[in-house]
N, C-alpha and C positions, 0 to 999 in steps of 0.2 A: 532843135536842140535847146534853144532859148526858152521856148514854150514847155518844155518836160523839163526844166528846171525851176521854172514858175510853178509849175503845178505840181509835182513833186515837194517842193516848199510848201505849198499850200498847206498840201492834204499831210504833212508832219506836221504845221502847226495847228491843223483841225484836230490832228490829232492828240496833241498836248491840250489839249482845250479838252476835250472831251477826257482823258484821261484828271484833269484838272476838277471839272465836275464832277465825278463817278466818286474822289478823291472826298470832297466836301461831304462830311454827315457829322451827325449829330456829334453835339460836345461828349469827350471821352475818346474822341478817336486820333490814332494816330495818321496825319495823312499823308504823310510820305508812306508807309507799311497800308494804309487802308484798314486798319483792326484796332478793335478799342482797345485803347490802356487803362481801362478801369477796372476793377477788380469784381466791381458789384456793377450788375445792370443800370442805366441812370434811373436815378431816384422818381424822377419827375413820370416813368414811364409803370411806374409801381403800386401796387396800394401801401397804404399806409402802414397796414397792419404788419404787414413784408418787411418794409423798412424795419419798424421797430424791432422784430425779430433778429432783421440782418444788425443792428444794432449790438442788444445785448449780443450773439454772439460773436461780434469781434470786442466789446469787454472782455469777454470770459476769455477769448485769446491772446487780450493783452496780459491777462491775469494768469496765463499759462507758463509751465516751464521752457519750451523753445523760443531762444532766442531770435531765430528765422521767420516765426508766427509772431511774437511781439512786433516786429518793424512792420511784417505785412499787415497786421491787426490796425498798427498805430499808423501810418502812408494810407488805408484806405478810409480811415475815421477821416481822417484829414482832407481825401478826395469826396467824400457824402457832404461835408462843411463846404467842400468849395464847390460843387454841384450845385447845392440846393440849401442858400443860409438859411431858412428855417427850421431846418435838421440839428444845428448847433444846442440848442435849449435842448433838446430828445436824447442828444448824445449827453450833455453832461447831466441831464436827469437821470440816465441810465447808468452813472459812478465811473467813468471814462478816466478822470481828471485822479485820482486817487494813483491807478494803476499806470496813467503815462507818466506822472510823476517820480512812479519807481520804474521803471523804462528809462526813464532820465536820469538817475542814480546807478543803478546797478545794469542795466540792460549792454548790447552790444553798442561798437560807435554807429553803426546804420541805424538801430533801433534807437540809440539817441538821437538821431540824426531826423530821425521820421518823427519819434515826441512830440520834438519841437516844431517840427513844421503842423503836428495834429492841435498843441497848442495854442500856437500863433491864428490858427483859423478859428480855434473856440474861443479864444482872447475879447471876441465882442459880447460875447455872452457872459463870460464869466472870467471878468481881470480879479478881483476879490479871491474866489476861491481857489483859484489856480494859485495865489501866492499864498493861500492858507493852508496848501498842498504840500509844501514847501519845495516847491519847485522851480523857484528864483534861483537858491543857489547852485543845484546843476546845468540850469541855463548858463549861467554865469561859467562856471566851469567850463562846459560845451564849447561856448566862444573862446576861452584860453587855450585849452586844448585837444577840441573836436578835430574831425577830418573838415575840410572844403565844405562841403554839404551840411556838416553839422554847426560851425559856425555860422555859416549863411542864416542859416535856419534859427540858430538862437538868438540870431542880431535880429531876426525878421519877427520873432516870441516878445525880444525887450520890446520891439518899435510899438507892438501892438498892445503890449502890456502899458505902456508907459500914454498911450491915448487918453488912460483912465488918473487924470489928477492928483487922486486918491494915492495912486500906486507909484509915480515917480521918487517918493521921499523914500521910500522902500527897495525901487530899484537901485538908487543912490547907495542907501548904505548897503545893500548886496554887493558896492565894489561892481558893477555892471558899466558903469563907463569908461575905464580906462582897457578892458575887451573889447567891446562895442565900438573906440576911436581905432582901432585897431585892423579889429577887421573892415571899419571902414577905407582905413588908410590903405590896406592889403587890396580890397578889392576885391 
């Protein structure tokens, strides 16, 4: 009886093990579900040519009238930047930065909520024109009065925006840190 309870234990935790393994793949995937959460196949596994294509069109989606297509357009620009940072320079070559700006103004709170996170990821490439976008003041905004997720996200837009020297005296007078202490202090 001892012994078929040993082994019984075993071969459960061989068999966590092995479902553990099976579990692991490549970046994009969920591994509790097993199935990727990315929208677009990884970038890394693509030509080039592909990319750029998938590219412009999720522009032309963020530039569309569905507010549903905007967040998803803007959350996967956002996952291509954090896949693969050399994709950043490609996205805001392609006018990315114009239309998640107005995503950030007028769009839904998810589709603000996703902006700023597609932002914050293109923020190494491009702190300048993202604030020439005028897209400080709905960040700003965002963090006063977004959901959860969209404050997060626009505190995570300042942090990365504010790396850039140039750009602190700017985020300053946008009124950007007394949201910013805020949702710090929130959590």
């Amino acid at each position: 009886r001892d012994w078929h309870s040993l082994a019984s234990g075993r071969a459960a935790a061989k068999s966590r093990r092995a479902r553990r393994r099976s579990l692991r793949a490549a970046p994009g995937t969920d591994r509790r579900a097993g199935r990727s959460t990315s929208l677009l196949p990884c970038p890394r596994q693509r030509a080039p040519a592909m990319v750029a294509n998938d590219i412009e069109a999720l522009v032309a989606r963020l530039r569309g009238p569905g507010a549903g297509d905007q967040a998803v357009a803007a959350i996967t620009l956002a996952q291509l930047a954090c896949d693969n940072a050399s994709l950043c320079a490609p996205i805001v070559a392609a006018g990315a930065l114009q239309p998640l700006a107005e995503v950030l103004r007028s769009g839904s709170e998810v589709g603000k909520a996703c902006a700023a996170a597609a932002i914050a990821r293109l923020a190494c490439v491009a702190g300048l024109p993202i604030v020439a976008t005028g897209a400080l003041p709905p960040i700003v905004e965002l963090m006063r009065a977004g959901t959860d997720n969209g404050e997060t996200n626009g505190a995570w837009a300042i942090g990365q925006l504010a790396r850039f020297a140039s750009l602190r005296a700017l985020i300053v007078a946008a009124g950007a840190l007394p949201p910013l202490v805020e949702v710090l202090r929130s959590g």
